[in-house]
Short mmCIF file of the C-alpha atoms (twelve columns), coordinates in Angstrom:
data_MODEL
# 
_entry.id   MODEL 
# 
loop_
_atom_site.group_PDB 
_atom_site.id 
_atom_site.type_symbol 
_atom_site.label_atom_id 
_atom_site.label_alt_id 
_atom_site.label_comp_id 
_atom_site.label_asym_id 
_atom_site.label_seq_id 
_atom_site.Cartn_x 
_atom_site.Cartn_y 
_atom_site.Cartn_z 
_atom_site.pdbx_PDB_model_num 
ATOM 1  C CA . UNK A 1  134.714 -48.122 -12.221 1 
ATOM 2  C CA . UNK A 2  132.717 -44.993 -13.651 1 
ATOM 3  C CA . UNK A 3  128.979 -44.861 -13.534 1 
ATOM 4  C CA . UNK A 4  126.934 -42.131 -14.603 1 
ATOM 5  C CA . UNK A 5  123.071 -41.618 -14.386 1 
ATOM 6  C CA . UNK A 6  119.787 -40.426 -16.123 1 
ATOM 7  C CA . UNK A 7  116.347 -39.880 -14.641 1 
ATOM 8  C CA . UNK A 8  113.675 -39.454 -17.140 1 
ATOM 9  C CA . UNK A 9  109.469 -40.189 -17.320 1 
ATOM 10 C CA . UNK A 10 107.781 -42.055 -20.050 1 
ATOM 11 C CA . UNK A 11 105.346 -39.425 -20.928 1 
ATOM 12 C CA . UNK A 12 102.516 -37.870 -19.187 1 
ATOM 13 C CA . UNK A 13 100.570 -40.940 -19.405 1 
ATOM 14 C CA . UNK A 14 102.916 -43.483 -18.163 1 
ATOM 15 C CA . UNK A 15 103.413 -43.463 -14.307 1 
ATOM 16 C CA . UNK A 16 106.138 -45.820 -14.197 1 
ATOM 17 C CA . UNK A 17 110.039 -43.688 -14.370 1 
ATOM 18 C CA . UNK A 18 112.915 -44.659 -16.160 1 
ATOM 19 C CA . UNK A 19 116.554 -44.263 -14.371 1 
ATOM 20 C CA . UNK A 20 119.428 -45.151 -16.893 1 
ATOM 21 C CA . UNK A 21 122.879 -45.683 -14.830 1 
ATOM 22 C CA . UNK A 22 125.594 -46.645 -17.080 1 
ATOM 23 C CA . UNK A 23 128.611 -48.242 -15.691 1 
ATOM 24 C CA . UNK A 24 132.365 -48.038 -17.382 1 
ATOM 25 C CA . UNK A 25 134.134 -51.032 -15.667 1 
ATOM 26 C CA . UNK A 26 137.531 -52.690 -15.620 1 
ATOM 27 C CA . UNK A 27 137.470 -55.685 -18.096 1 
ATOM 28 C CA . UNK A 28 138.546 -58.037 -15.549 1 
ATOM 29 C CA . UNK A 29 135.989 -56.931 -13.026 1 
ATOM 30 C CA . UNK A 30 132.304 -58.378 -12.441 1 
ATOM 31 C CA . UNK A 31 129.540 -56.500 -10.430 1 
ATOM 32 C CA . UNK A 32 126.908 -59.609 -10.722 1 
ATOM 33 C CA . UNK A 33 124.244 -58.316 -8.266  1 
ATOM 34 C CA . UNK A 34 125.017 -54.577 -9.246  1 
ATOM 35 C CA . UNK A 35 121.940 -53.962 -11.228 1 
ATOM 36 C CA . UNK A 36 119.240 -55.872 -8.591  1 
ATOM 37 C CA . UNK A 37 121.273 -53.529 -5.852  1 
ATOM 38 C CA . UNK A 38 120.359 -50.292 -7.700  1 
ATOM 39 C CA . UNK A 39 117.137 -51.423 -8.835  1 
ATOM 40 C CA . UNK A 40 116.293 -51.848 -4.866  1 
ATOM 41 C CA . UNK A 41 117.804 -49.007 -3.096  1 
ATOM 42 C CA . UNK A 42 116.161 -46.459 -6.198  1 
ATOM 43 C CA . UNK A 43 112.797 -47.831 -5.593  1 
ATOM 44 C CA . UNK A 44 112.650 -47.947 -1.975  1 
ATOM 45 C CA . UNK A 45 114.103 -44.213 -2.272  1 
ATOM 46 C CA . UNK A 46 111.850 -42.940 -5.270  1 
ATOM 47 C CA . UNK A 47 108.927 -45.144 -3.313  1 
ATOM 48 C CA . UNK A 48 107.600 -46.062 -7.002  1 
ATOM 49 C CA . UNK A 49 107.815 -47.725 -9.689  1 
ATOM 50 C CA . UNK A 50 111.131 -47.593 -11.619 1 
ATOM 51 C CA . UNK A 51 112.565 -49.200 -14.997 1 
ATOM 52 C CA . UNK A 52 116.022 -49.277 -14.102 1 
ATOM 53 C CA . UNK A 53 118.388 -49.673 -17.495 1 
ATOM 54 C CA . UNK A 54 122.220 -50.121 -16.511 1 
ATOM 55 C CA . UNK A 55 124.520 -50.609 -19.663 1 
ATOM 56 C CA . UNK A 56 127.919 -52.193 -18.790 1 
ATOM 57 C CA . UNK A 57 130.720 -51.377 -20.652 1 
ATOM 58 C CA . UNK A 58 134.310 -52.625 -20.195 1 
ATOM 59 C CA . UNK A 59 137.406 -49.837 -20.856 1 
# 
């Protein structure tokens, strides 16, 4: 597994942050509770309001 991430803002007017984390996984392999574990531990680190967008793709 690969995973690479991306922390951007909306704009100036939009409080809420965006973290992209894209994840290159085995075909054979499933992470089900992956995205509602990164979702938690980023928020509870940023202590904000995230939009967390995490991708899958299989290689």
């Amino acid at each position: 597994m690969s995973v690479s991430a991306e922390y951007t803002t909306r704009g100036a007017f939009d409080d809420q942050q965006v973290v992209t984390v894209e994840v290159a996984k085995p075909t054979d392999s499933e992470f089900p509770a992956l995205g509602t574990e990164l979702h938690g531990r980023l928020a509870a680190e940023m202590d904000q309001s995230i939009m967390l967008e995490a991708p899958f793709g299989d290689y």
